[in-house]
mmCIF file of the N, C-alpha and C atoms, coordinates in Angstrom:
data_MODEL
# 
_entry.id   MODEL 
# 
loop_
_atom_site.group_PDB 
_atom_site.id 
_atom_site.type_symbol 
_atom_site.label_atom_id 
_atom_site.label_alt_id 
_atom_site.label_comp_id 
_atom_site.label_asym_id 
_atom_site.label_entity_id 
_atom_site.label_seq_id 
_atom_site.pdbx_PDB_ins_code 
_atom_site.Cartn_x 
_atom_site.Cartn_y 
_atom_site.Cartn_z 
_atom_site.occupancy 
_atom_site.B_iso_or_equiv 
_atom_site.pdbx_formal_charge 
_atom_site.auth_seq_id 
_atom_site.auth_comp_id 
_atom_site.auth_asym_id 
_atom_site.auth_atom_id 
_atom_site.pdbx_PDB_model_num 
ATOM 1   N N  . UNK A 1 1  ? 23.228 -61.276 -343.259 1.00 0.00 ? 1  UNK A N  1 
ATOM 2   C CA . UNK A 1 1  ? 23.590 -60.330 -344.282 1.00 0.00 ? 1  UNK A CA 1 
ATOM 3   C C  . UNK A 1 1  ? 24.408 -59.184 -343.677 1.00 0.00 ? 1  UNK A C  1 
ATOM 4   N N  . UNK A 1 2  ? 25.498 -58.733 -344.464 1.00 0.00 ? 2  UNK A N  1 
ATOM 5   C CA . UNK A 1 2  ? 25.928 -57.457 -344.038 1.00 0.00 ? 2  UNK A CA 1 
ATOM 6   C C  . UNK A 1 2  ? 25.063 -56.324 -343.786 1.00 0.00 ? 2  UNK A C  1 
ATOM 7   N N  . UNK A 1 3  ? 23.871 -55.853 -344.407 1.00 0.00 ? 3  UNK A N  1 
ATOM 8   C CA . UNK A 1 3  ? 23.196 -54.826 -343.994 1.00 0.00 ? 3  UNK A CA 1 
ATOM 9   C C  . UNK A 1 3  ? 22.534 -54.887 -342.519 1.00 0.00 ? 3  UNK A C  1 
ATOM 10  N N  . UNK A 1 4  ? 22.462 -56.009 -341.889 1.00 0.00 ? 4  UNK A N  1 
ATOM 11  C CA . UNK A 1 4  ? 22.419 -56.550 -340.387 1.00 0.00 ? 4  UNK A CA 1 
ATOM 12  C C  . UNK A 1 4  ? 23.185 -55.659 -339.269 1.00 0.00 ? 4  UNK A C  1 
ATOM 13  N N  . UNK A 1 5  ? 24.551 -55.453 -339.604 1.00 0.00 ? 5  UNK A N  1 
ATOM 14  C CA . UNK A 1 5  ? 25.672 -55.241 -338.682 1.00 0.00 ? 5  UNK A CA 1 
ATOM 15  C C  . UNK A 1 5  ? 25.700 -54.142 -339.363 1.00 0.00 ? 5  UNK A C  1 
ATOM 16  N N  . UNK A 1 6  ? 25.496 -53.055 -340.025 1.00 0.00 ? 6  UNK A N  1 
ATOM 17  C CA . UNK A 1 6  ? 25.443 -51.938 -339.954 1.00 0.00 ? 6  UNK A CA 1 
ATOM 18  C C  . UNK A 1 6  ? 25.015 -50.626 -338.887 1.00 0.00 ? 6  UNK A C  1 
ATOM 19  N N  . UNK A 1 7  ? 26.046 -49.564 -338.838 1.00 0.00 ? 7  UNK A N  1 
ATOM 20  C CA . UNK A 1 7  ? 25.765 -48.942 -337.951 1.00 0.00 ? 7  UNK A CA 1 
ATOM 21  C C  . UNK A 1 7  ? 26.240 -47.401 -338.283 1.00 0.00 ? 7  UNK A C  1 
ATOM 22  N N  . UNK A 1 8  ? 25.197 -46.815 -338.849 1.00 0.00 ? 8  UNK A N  1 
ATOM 23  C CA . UNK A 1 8  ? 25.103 -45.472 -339.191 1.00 0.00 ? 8  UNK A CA 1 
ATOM 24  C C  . UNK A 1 8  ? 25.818 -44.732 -338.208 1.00 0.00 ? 8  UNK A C  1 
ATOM 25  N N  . UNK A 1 9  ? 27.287 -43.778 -338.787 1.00 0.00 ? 9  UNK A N  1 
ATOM 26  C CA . UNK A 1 9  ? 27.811 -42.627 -337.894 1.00 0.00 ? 9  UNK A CA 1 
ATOM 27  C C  . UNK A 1 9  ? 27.129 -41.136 -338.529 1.00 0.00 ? 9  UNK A C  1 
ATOM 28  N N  . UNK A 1 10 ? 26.963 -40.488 -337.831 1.00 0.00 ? 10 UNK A N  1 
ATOM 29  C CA . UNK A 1 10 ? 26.624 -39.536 -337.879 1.00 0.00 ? 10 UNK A CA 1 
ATOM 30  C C  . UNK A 1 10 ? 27.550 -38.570 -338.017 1.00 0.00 ? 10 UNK A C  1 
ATOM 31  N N  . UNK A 1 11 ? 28.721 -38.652 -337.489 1.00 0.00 ? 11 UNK A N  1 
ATOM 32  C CA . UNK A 1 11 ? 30.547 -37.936 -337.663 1.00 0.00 ? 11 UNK A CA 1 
ATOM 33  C C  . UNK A 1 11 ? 30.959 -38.225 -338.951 1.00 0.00 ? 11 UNK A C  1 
ATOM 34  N N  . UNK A 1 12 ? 30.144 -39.516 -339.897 1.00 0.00 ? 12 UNK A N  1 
ATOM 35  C CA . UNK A 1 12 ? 30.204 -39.233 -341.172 1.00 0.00 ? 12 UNK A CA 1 
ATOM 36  C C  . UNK A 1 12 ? 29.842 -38.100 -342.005 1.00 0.00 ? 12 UNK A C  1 
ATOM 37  N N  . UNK A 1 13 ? 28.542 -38.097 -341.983 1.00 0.00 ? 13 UNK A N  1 
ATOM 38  C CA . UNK A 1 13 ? 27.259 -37.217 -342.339 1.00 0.00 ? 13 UNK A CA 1 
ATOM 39  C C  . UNK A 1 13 ? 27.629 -35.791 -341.906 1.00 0.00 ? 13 UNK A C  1 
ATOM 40  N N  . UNK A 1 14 ? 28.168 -35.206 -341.177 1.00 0.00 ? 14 UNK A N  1 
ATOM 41  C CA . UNK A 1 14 ? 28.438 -33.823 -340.594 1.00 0.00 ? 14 UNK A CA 1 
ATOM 42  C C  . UNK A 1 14 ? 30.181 -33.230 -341.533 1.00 0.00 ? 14 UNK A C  1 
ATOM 43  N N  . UNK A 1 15 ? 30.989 -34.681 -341.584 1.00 0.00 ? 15 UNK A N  1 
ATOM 44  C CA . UNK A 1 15 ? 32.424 -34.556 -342.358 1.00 0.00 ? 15 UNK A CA 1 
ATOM 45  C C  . UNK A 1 15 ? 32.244 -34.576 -343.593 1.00 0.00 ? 15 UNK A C  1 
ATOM 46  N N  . UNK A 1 16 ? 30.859 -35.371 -344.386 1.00 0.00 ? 16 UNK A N  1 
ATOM 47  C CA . UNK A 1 16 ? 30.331 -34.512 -345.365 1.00 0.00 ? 16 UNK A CA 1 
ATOM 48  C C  . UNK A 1 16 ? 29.812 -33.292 -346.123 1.00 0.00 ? 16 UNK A C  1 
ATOM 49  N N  . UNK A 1 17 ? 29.098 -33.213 -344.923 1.00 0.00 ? 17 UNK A N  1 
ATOM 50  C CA . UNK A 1 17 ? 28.305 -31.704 -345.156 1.00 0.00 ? 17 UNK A CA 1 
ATOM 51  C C  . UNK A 1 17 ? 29.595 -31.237 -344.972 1.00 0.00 ? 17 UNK A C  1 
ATOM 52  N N  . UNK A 1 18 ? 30.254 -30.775 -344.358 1.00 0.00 ? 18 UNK A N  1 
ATOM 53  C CA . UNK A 1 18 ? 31.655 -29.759 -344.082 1.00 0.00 ? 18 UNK A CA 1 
ATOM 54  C C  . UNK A 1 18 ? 32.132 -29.766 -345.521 1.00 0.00 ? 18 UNK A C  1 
ATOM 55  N N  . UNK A 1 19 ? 32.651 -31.087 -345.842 1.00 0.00 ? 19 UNK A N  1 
ATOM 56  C CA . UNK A 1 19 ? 33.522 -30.690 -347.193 1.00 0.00 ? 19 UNK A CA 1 
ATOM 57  C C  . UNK A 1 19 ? 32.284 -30.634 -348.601 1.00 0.00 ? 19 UNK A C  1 
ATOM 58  N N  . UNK A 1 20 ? 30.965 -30.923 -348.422 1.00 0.00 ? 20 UNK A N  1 
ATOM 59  C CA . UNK A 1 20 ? 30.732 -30.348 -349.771 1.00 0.00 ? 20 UNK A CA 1 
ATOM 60  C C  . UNK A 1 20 ? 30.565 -28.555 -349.339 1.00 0.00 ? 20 UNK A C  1 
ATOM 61  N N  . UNK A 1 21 ? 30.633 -28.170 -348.249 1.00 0.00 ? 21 UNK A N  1 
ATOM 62  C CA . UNK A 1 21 ? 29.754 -26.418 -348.253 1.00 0.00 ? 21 UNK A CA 1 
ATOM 63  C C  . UNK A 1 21 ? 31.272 -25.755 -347.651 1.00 0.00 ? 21 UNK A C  1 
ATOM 64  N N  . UNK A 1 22 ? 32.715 -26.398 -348.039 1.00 0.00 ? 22 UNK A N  1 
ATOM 65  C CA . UNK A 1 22 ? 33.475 -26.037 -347.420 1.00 0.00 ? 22 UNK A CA 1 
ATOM 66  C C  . UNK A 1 22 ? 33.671 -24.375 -348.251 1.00 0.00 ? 22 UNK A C  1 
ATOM 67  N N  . UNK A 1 23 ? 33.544 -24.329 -349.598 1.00 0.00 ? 23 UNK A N  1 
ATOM 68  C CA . UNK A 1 23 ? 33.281 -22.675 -350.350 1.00 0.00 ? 23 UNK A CA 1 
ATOM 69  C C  . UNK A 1 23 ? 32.430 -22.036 -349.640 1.00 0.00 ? 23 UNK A C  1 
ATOM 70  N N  . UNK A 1 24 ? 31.478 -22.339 -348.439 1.00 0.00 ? 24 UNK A N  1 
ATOM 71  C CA . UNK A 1 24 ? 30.769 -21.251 -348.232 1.00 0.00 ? 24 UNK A CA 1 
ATOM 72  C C  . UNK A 1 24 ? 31.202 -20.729 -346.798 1.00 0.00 ? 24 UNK A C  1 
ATOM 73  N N  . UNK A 1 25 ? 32.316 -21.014 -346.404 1.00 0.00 ? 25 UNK A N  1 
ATOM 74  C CA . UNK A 1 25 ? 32.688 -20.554 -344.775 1.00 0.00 ? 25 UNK A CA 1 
ATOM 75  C C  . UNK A 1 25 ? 34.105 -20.542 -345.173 1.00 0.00 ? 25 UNK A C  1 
ATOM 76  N N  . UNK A 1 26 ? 34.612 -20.400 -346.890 1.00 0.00 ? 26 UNK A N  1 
ATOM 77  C CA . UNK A 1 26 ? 35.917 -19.772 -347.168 1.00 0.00 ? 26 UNK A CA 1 
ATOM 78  C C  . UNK A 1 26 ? 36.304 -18.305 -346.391 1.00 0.00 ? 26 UNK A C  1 
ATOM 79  N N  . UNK A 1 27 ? 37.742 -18.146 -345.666 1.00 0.00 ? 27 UNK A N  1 
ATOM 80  C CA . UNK A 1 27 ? 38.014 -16.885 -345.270 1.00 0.00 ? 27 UNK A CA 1 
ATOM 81  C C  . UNK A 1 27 ? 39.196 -17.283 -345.985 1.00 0.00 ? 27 UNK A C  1 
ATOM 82  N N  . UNK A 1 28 ? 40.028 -15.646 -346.630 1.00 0.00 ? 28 UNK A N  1 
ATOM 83  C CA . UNK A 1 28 ? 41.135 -15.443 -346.534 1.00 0.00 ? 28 UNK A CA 1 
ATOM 84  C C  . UNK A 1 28 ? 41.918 -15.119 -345.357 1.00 0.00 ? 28 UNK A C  1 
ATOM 85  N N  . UNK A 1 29 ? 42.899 -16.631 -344.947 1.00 0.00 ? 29 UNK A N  1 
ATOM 86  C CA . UNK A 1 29 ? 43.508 -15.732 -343.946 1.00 0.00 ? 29 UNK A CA 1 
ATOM 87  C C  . UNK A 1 29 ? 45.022 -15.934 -344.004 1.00 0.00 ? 29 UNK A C  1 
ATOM 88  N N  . UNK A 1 30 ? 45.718 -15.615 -343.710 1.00 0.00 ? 30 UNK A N  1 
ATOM 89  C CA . UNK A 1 30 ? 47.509 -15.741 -343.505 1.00 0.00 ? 30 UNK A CA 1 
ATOM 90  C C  . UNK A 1 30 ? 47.514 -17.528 -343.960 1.00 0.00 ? 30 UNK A C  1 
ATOM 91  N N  . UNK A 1 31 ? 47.157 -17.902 -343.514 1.00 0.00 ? 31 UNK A N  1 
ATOM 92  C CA . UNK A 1 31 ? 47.602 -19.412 -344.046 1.00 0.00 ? 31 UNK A CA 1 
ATOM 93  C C  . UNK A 1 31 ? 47.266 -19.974 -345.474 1.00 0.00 ? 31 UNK A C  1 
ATOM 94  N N  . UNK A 1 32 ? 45.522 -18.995 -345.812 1.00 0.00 ? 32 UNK A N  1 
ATOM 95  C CA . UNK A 1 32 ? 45.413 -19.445 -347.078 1.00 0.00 ? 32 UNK A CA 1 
ATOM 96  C C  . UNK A 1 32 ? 46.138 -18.771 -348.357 1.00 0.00 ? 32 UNK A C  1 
ATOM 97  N N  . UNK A 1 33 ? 46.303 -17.614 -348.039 1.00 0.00 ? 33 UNK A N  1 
ATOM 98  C CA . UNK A 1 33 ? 47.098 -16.860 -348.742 1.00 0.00 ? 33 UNK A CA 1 
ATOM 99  C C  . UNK A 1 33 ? 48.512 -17.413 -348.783 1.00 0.00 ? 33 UNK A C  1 
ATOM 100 N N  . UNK A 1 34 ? 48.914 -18.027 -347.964 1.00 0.00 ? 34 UNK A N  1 
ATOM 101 C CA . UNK A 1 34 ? 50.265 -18.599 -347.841 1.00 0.00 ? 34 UNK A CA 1 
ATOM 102 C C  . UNK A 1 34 ? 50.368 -20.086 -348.916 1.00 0.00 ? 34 UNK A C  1 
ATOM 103 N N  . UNK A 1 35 ? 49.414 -20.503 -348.521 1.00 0.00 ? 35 UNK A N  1 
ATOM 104 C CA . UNK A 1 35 ? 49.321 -21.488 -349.846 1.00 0.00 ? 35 UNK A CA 1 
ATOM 105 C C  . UNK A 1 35 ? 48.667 -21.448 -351.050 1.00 0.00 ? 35 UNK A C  1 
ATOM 106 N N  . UNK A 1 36 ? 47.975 -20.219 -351.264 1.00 0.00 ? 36 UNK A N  1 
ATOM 107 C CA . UNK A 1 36 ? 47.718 -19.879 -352.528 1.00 0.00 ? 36 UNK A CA 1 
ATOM 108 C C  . UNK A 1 36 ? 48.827 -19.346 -352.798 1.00 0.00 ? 36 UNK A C  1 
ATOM 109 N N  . UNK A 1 37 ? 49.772 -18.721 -352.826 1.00 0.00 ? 37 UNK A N  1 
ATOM 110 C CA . UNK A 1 37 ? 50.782 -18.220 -353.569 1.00 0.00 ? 37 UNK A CA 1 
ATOM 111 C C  . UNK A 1 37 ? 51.660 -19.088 -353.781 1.00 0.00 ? 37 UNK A C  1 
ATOM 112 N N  . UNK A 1 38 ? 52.281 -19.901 -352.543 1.00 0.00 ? 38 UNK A N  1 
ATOM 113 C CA . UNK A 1 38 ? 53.131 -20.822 -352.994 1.00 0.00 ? 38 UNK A CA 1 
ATOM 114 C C  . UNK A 1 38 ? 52.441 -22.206 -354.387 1.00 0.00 ? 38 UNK A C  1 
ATOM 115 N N  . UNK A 1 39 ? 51.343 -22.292 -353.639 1.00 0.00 ? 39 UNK A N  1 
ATOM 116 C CA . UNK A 1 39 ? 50.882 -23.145 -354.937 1.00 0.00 ? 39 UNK A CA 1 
ATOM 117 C C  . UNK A 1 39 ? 50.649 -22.636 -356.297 1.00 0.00 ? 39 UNK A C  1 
ATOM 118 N N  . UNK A 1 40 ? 50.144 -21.565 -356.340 1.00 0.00 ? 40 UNK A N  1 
ATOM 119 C CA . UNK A 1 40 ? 50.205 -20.724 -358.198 1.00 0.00 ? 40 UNK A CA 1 
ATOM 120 C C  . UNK A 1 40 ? 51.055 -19.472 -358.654 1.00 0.00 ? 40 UNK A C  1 
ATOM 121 N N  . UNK A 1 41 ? 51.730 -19.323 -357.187 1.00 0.00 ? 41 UNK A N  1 
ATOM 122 C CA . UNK A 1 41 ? 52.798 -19.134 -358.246 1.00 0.00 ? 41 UNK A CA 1 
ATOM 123 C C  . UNK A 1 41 ? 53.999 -19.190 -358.016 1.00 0.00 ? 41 UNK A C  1 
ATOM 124 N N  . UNK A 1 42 ? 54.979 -19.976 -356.911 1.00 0.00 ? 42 UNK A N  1 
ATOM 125 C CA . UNK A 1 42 ? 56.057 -20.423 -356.357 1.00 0.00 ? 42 UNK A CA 1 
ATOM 126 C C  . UNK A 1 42 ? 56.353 -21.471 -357.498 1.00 0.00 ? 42 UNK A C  1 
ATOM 127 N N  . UNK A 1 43 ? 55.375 -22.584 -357.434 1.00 0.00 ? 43 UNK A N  1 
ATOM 128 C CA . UNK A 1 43 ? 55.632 -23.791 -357.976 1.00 0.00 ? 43 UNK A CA 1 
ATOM 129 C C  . UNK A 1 43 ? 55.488 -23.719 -359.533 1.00 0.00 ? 43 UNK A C  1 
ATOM 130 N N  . UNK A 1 44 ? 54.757 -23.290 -360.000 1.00 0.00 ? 44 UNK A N  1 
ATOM 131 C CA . UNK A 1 44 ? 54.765 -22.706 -361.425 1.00 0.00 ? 44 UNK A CA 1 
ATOM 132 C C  . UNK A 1 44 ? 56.135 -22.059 -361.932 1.00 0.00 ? 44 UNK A C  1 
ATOM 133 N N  . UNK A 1 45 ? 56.325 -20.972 -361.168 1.00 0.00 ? 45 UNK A N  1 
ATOM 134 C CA . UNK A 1 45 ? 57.607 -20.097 -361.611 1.00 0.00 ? 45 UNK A CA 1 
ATOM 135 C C  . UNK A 1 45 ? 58.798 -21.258 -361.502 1.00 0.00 ? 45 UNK A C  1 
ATOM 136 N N  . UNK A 1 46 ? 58.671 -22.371 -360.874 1.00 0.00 ? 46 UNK A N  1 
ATOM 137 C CA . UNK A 1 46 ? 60.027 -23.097 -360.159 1.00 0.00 ? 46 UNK A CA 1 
ATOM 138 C C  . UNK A 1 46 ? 60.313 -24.022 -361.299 1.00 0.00 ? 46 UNK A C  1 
ATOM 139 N N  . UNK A 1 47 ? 59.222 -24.630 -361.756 1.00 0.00 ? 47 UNK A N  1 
ATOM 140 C CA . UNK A 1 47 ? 58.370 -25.521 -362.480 1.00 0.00 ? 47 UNK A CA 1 
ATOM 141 C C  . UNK A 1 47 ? 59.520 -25.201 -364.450 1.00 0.00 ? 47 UNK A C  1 
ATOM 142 N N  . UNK A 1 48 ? 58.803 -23.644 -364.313 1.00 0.00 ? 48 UNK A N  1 
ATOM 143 C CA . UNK A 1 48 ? 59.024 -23.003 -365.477 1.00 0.00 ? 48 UNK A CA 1 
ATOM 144 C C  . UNK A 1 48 ? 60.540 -22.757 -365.815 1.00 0.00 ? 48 UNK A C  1 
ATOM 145 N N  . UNK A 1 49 ? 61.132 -22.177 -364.479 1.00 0.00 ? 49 UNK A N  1 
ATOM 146 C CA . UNK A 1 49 ? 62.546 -22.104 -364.624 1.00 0.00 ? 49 UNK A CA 1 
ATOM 147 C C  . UNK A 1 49 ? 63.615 -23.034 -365.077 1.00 0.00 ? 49 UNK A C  1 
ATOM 148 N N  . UNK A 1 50 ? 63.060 -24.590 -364.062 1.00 0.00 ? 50 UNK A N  1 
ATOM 149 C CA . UNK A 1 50 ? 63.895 -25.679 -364.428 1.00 0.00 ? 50 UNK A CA 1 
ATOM 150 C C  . UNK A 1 50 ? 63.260 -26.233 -365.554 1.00 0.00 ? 50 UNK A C  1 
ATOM 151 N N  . UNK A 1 51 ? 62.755 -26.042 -365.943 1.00 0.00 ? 51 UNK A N  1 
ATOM 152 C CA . UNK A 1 51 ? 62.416 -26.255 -367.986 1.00 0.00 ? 51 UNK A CA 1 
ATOM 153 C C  . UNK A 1 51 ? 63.225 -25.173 -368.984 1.00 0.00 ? 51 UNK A C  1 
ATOM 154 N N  . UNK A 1 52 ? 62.994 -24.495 -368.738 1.00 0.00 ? 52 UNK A N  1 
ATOM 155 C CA . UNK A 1 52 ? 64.271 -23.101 -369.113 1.00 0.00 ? 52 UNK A CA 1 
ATOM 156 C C  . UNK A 1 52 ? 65.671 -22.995 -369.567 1.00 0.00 ? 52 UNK A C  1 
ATOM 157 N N  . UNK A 1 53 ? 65.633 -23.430 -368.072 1.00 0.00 ? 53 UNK A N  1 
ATOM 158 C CA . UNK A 1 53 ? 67.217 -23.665 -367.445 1.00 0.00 ? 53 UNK A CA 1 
ATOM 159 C C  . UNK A 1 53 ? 67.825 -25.401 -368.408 1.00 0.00 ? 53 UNK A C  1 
ATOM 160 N N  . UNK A 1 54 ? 67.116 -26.273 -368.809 1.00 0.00 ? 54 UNK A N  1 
ATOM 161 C CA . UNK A 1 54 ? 67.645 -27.717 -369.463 1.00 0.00 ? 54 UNK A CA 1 
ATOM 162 C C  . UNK A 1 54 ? 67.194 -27.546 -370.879 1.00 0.00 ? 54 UNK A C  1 
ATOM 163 N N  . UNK A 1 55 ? 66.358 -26.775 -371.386 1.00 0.00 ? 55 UNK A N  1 
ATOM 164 C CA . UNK A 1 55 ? 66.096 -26.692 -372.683 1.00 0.00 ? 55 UNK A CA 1 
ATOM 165 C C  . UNK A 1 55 ? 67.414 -26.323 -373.810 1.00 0.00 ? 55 UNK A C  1 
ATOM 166 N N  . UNK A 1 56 ? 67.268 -27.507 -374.293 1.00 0.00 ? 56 UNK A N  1 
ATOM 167 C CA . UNK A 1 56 ? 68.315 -27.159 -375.856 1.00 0.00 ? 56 UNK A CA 1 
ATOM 168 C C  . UNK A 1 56 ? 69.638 -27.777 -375.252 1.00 0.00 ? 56 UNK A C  1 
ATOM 169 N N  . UNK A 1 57 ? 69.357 -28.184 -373.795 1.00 0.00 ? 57 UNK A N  1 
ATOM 170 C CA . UNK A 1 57 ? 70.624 -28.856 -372.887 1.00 0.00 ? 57 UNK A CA 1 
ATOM 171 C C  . UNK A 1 57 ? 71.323 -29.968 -373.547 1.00 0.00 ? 57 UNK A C  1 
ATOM 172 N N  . UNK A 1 58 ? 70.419 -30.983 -373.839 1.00 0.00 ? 58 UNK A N  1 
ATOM 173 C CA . UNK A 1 58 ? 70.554 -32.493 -374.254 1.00 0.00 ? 58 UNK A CA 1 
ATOM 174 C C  . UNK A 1 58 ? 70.087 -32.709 -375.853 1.00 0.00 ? 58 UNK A C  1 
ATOM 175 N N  . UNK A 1 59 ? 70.858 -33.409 -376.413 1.00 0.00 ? 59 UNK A N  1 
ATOM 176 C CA . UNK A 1 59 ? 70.523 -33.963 -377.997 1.00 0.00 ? 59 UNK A CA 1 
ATOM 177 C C  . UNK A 1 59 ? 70.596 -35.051 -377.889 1.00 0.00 ? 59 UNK A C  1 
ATOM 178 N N  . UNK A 1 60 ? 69.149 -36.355 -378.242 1.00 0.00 ? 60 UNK A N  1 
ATOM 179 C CA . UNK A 1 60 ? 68.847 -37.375 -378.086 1.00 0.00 ? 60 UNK A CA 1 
ATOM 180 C C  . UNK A 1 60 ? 68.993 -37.893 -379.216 1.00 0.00 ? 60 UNK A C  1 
ATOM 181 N N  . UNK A 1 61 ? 68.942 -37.312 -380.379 1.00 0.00 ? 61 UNK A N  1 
ATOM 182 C CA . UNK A 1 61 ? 69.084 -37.657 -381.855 1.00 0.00 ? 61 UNK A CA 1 
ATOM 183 C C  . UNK A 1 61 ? 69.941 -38.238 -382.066 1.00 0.00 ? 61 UNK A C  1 
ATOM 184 N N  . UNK A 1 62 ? 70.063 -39.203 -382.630 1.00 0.00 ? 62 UNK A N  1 
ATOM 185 C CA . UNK A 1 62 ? 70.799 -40.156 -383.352 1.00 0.00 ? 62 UNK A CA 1 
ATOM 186 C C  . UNK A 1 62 ? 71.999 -40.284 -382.556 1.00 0.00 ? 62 UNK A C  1 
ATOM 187 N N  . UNK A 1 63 ? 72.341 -40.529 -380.866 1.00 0.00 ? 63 UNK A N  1 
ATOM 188 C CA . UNK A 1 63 ? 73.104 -40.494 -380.553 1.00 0.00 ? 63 UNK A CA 1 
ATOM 189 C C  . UNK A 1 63 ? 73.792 -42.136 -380.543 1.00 0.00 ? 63 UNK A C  1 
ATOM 190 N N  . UNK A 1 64 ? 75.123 -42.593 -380.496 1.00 0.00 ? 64 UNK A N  1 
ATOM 191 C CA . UNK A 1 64 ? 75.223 -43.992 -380.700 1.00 0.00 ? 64 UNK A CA 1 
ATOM 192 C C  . UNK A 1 64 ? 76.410 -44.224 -379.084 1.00 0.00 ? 64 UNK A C  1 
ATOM 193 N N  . UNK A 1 65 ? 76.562 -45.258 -378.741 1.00 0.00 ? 65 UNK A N  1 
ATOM 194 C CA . UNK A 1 65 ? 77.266 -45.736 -377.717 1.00 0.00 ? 65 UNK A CA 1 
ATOM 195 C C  . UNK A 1 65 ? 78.843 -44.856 -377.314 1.00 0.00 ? 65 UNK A C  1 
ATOM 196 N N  . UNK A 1 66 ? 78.892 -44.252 -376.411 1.00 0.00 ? 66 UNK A N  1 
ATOM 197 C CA . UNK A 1 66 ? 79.648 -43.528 -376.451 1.00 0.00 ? 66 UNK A CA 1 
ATOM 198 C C  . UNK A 1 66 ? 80.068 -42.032 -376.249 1.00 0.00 ? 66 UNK A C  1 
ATOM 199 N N  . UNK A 1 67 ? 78.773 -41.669 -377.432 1.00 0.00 ? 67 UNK A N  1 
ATOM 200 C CA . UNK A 1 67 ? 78.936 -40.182 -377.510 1.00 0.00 ? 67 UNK A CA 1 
ATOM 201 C C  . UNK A 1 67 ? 78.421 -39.564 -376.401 1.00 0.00 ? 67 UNK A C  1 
ATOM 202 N N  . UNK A 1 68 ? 78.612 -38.424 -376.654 1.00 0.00 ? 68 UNK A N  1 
ATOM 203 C CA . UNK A 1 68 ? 77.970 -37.645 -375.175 1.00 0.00 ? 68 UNK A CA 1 
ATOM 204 C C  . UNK A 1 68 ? 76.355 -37.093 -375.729 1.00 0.00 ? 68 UNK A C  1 
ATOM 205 N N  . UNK A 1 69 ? 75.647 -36.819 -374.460 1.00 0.00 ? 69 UNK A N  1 
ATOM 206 C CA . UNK A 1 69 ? 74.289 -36.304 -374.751 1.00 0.00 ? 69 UNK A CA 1 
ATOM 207 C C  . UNK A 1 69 ? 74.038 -34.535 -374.756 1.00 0.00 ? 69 UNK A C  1 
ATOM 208 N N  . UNK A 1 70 ? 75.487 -34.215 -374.143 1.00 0.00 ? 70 UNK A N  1 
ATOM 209 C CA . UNK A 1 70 ? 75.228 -32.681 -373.518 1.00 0.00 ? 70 UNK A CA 1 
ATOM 210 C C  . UNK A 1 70 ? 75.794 -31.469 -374.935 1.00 0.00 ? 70 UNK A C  1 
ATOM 211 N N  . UNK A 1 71 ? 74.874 -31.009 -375.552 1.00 0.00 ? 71 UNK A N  1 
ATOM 212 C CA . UNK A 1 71 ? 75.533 -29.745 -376.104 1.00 0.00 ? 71 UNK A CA 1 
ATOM 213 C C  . UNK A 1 71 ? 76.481 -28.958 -375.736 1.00 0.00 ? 71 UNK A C  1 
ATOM 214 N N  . UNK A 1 72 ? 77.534 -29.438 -376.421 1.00 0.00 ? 72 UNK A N  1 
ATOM 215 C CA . UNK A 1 72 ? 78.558 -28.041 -376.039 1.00 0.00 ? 72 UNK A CA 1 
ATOM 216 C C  . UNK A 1 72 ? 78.191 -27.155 -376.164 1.00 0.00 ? 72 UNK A C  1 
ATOM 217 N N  . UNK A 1 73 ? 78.467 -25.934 -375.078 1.00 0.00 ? 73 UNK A N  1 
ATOM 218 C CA . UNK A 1 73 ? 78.143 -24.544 -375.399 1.00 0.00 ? 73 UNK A CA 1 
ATOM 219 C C  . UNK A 1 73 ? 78.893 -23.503 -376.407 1.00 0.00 ? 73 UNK A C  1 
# 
């Protein structure tokens, strides 16, 4: 049987405990702050802009072979 050839790591069990209690040995430091900002609000703002920036760009409606997709300005 497979439960035969089993062989308990213990470098499991410790890489567990780490990531479930990883909130309780949280520090702010230069690196996390560095990716908290870029992640909520670099990528958001970037996110938001290029939606912005193409909105009202393109008309998909009833377009037929040929025509163009881009709103003239």
């Amino acid at each position: 049987m497979a439960a035969e050839n089993f062989r308990h790591d213990p470098a499991i069990d410790r890489f567990n405990s780490m990531r479930e209690n990883a909130y309780l040995n949280f520090r702010w430091t230069r690196k996390t702050v560095t990716t908290a900002v870029i992640g909520f609000i670099v990528v958001p703002v970037a996110i938001y802009y290029g939606t912005v920036a193409s909105t009202n760009r393109w008309n998909w409606n009833g377009k037929r072979k040929g025509e163009p997709l881009a709103i003239k300005p």
